[in-house]
Structures are given as C-alpha cells and as structure tokens.
C-alpha positions in Angstrom: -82.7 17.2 -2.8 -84.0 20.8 -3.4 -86.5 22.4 -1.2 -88.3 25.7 -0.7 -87.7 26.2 2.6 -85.8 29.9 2.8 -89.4 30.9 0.7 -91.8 29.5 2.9 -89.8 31.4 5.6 -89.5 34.4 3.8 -93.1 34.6 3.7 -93.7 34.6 7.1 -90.5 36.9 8.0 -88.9 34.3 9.9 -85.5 33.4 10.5 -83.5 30.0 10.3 -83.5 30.1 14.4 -87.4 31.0 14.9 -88.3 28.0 12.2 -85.5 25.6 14.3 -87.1 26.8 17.6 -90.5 25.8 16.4 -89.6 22.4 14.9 -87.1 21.3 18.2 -83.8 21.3 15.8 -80.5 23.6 15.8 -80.4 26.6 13.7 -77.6 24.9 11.9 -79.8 22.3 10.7 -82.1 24.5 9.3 -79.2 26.0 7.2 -77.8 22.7 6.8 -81.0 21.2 5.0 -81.5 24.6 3.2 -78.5 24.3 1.4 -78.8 20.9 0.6 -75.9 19.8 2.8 -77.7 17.4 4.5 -81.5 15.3 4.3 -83.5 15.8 6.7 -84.9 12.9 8.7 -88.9 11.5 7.9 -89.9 13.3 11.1 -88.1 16.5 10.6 -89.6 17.0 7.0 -93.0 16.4 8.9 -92.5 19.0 11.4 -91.3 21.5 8.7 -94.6 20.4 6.6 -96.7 21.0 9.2 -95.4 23.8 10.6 -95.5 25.6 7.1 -99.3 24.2 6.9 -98.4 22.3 3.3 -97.6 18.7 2.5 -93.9 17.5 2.6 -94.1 16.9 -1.4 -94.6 21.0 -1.8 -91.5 21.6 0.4 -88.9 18.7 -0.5 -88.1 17.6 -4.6 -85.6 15.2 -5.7 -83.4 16.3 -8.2 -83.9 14.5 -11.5 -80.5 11.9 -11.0 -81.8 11.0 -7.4 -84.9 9.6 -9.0 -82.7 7.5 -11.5 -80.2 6.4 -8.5 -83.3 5.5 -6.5 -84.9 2.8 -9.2 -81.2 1.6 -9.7 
C-alpha cells in the first residue's frame, strides 16, 4: 500500500510526532505506515483523512498486485 503521507505533512511543516499526537497513535506508527511496513487500521486511515482535510482514497493506493491478490 503506498500513500502520501510524508507530503501532506511536508506541506504543513509537521513532523511524524505532531501528526501522531493529533491522530492519538505513536510516532512509530506514523513512520511505520509511511514506509509501508505496516496498514493502517479503517479508523486510523480516517483520522489521518480527516486530519489532512482530504478523502482516505487521496492518501492511501494499493499497489497494482494488491488489487489482483484482492479479486483472487
């Protein structure tokens, strides 16, 4: 899963810690999500969305052989 979550921050000149402050979850699983290490939970991806003012589609994609492993 790929998401654009270091630019939305970046254009607010915030840090992992302020956006994990915001949104109720650790620093490290802002970085963790970031990276694509780990998917963040339905309510998570909400918070982020909302916080950024945007729908969750504009912050979270699936990669192309996610799609095909979903329908499978």
């Amino acid at each position: 899963m790929q998401n654009t979550i270091r630019v939305e921050r970046a254009k607010q000149n915030m840090t992992q810690g302020q956006l994990a402050e915001a949104i109720g979850v650790s620093r490290q699983t802002i970085h963790a999500i970031e990276t694509g290490k780990f998917a963040p939970s339905v309510i998570t991806a909400l918070k982020i969305s909302r916080y950024f003012n945007t729908t969750v589609q504009e912050i979270f994609q699936l990669d192309d052989n996610e799609l095909v492993d979903s329908v499978q």
